[in-house]
N, C-alpha and C positions, 0 to 999 in steps of 0.2 A: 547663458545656457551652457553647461558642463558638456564638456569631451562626450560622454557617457551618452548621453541623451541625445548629442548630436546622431551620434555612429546608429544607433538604435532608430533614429530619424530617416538616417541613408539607408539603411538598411529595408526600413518600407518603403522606402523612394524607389528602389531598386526592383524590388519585389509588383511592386504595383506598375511599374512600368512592364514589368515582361507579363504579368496580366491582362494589361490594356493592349499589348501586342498580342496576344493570341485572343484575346477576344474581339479584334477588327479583322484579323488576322485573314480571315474571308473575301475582304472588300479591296483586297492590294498593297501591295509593300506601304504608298502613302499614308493610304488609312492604319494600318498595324502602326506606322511610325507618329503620327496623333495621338493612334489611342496608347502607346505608349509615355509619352508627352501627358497626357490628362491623368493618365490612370497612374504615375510616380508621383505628380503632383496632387491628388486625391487619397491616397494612401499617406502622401509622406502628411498632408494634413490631418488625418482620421488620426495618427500615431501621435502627430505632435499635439492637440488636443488632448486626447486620452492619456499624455504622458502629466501635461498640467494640471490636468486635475487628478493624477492620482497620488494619494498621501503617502508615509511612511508604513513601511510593512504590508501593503497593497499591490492585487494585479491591476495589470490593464483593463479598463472598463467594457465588460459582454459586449457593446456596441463596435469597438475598438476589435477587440478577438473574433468575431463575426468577420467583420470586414477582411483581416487578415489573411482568415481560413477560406472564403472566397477566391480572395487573390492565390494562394495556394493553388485550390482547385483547379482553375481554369487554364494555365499552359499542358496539364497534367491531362486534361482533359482534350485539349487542341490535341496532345500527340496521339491521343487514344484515337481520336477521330482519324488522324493522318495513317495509323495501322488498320483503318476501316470498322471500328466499332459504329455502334449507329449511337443516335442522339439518345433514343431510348434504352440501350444497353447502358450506353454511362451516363444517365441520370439514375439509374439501378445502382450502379457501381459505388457514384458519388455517395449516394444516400447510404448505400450498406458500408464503403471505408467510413463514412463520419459516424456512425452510427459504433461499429465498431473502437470506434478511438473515445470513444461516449465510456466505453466500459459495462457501464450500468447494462445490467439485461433487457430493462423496459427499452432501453434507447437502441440497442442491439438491433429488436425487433421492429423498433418504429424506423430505424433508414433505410431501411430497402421500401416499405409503404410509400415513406414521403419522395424518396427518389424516383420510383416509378410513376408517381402523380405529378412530378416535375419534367420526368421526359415525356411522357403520354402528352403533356401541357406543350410541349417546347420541340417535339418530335420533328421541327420543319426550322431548326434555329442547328447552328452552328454548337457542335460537340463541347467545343470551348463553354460556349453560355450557357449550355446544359448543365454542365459541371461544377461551376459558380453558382447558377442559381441553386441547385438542387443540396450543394453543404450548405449555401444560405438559409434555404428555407430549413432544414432540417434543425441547424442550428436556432434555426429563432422560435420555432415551434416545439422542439425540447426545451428551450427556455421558459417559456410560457406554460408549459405541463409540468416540467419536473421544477419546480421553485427551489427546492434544496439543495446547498451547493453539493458537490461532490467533492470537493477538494475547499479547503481553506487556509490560507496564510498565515502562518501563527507567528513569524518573523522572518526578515530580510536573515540578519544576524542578528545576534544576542549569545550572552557566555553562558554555558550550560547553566552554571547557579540559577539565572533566571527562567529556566522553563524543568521544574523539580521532575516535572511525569514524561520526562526525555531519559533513555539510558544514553550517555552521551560516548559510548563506546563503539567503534566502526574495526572494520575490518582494512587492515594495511597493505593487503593484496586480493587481487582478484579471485581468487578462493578461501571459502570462511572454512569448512571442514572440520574435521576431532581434533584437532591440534589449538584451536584458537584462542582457547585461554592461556598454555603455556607458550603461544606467541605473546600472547598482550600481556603477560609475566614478564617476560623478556622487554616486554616498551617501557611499561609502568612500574618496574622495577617490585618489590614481593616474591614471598616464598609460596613458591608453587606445590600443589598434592594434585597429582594426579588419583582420579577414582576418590578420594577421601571415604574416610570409613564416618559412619555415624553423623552423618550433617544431612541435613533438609533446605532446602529450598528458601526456605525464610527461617530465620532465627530462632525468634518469638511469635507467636503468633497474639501475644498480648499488645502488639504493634501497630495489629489493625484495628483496636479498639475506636468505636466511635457511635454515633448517634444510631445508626442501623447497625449493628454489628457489636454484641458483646461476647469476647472468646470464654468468657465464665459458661454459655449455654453451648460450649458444644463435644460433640460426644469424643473421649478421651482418645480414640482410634482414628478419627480427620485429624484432631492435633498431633496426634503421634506423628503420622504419615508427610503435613507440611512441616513438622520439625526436625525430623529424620527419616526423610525421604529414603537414602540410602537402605535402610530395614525391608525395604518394600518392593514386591519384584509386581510390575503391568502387563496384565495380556490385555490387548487391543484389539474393536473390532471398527475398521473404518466405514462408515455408512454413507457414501456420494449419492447424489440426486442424480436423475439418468440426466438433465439438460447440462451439469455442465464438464461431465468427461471427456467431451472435449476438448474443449478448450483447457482442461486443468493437464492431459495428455501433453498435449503442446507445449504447454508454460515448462511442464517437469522435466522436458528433454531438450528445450532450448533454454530454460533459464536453472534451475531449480537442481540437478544433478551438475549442469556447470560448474556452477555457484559453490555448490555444496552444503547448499542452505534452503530450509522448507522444503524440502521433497518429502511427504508425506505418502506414507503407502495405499495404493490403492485398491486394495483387497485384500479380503483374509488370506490368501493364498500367498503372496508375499510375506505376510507377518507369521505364518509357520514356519516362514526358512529361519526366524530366530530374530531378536532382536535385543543389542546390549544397550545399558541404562548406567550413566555411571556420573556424580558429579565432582566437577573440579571445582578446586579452589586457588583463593591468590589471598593470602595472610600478612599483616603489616607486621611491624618488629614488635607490636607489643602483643604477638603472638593471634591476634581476633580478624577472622573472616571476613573482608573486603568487598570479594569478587565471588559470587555462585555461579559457576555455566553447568547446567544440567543439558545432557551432549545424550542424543540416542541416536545408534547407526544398525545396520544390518548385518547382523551377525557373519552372516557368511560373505559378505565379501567389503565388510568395514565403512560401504559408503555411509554418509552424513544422512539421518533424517530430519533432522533441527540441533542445532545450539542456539539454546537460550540465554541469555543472563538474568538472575533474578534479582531484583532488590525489593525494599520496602522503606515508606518515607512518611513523613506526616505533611497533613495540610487544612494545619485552622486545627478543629478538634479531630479531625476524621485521618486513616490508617488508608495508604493505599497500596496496591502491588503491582510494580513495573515490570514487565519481563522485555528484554529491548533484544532482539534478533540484528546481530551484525551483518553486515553488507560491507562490499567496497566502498568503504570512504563515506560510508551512511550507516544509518541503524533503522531500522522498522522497528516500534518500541508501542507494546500495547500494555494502558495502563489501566489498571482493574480495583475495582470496588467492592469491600465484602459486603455483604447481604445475610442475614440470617436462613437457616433453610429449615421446615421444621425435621422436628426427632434429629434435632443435633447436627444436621449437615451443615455448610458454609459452601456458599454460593460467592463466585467473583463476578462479575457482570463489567462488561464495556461502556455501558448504557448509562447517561446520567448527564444531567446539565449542572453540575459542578464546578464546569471548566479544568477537572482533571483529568476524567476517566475517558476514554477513546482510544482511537489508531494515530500515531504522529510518523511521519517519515521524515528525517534529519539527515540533511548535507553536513559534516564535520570538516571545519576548514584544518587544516594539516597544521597550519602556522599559528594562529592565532588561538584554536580551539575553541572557536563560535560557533554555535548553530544556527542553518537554516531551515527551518521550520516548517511542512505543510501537517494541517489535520486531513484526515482521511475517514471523513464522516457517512461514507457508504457500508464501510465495513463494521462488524459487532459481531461479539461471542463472550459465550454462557459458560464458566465453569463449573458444574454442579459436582461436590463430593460428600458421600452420605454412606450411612451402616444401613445394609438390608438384609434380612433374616442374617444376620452377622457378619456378612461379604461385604468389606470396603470396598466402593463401586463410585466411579467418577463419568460423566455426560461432557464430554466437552462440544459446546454446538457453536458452530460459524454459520454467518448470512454476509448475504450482501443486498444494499439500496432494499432491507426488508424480506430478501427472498432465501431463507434455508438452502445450503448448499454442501454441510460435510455435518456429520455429527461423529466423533470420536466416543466408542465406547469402550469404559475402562471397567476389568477384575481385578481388583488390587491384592497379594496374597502376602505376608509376613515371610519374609526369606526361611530358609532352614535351618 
């Protein structure tokens, strides 16, 4: 048995002990020190099982992760108890943090239900057992409802070359911001343009050619605008669902303006104070465009609302479009599928079992330059770009686990 696996072994031994302490925890220091005894040696077994059977580029087996998030719960629960919560407050509690950490909206909704059906149930039991049971059950009954993972493993590590719908570019400090491509000029060595005149987003647009998608049908003014984006100035109107401004509130002011990445505007009323649109480039010696970040921030006071990176790549016969969002020491990279639209439009779509097109989130190891890998199969968006009564007009629509949450709508006009 490796080092690795040991530590990770101790590591639930440890865990499941201060578990089985506060769930005897009631019955006297003797009984807490048993169930401390049982409950390290129950855990360290549940981990070291779930570790041999699990393969290459694999989590730990639901049964395994269940059990953990249990043990979790429940000291957490004992102390809540000890500040006078009641059983039935934190079995409420328990179900709404798991639910919470679920993500998904449907599961949002279902832990406060199943939590409150576990303290109702357990109302005369110790705060501790409450709290264990009620992530338990939550956990195993979103398991059984929602079948779809939410997250998937796409590798341990592996070198970029092997996963093609990865931009394999990360951010080198904890702010990505308007500067980020003439930093990663600076890493990657290339002559940098700031603002570049006359360049688009993607090259060619004969690059997406493929079984669904031929660029011969479409109408000359979407080709213009993906090929020399720059020509092209965007008013924006952002359209949010009332359920999730809050939460998307939160994310923007704890993560998102931090970051200096994905802060997206949340009203028209913002997007009148102005907004600039410009893209960089990174050029190798034999003078051809490498690197596209198309970078938009707020006019009036410069902050970041996305830097993107675009690429385009093939796979088999088919054309797809990467655009990979840097992060610290990671990239959010969503990769996109053309689609015909009629009267000449061109549709990108997340959607598709191809094994290319989706959301991927990538750890970039600094030293070796491997990726680790998850899909992020809750998430999907629509880019629709098309002529109407003559106004190049673009839909950009996001969901989540199925459920509509942001639609970006775009007036595209030809500069001056």
């Amino acid at each position: 048995m490796d080092g690795k696996r040991l530590q990770g072994i101790g590591f639930a031994a440890a865990m499941g002990a201060l578990a089985g302490a506060a769930l005897t925890a009631h019955r006297g220091p003797r009984a807490a020190l048993t169930g401390a005894l049982v409950g390290g040696g129950a855990l360290a077994a549940i981990d070291g099982a779930a570790r041999a059977m699990q393969g290459p580029d694999e989590i730990p087996a639901v049964w395994a992760r269940i059990a953990a998030s249990g043990a979790i719960a429940a000291p957490i629960g004992w102390a809540a108890g000890k500040a006078g919560a009641s059983p039935l407050a934190v079995g409420v509690a328990s179900g709404a943090i798991a639910g919470a950490m679920g993500v998904r909206p449907q599961k949002v909704a279902l832990g406060p239900v199943v939590g409150l059906a576990v303290g109702a149930a357990m109302r005369d039991r110790p705060p501790a057992q409450v709290a264990a049971a009620g992530v338990v059950a939550f956990r195993t009954v979103s398991q059984l409802v929602f079948r779809d993972p939410q997250v998937a493993l796409v590798t341990g590590s592996a070198p970029a070359e092997s996963l093609p719908f990865v931009v394999p570019l990360e951010a080198r400090t904890r702010y990505v911001g308007t500067g980020y491509v003439r930093a990663l000029a600076d890493a990657i060595g290339g002559t940098y343009r700031e603002a570049a005149e006359d360049v688009g987003i993607v090259a060619d647009l004969d690059a997406l050619h493929g079984p669904d998608f031929d660029p011969a049908g479409v109408d000359p003014l979407v080709r213009e605008f993906y090929e020399h984006t720059t020509r092209f100035t965007l008013d924006i109107v952002p359209r949010w669902r009332p359920w999730v401004r809050p939460g998307y509130l939160l994310y923007r002011n704890l993560v998102a303006r931090p970051l200096g990445q994905a802060n997206v505007p949340m009203n028209q009323r913002e997007i009148q104070q102005g907004m600039h649109s410009r893209i960089d480039t990174i050029s190798g010696a034999d003078g051809v465009v490498s690197t596209r970040g198309w970078i938009r921030s707020f006019a009036d006071s410069g902050e970041p609302i996305y830097v993107g990176i675009y690429t385009t790549y093939r796979h088999g016969e088919r054309g797809y479009v990467s655009v990979g969002f840097p992060l610290p020491q990671a990239n959010f990279t969503a990769t996109l599928a053309p689609r015909r639209r009629d009267g000449g439009g061109l549709r990108l779509t997340s959607r598709g079992a191809d094994g290319q097109t989706g959301h991927y989130l990538s750890y970039i190891d600094p030293q070796t330059r491997n990726l680790s890998t998850v899909a992020v199969h809750g998430f999907a968006e629509e880019l629709d770009v098309y002529v109407r009564d003559g106004q190049l007009r673009a839909d950009h629509a996001f969901s989540v686990f199925g459920l509509p949450f942001l639609t970006l709508e775009y007036r595209i006009s030809r500069k001056a």
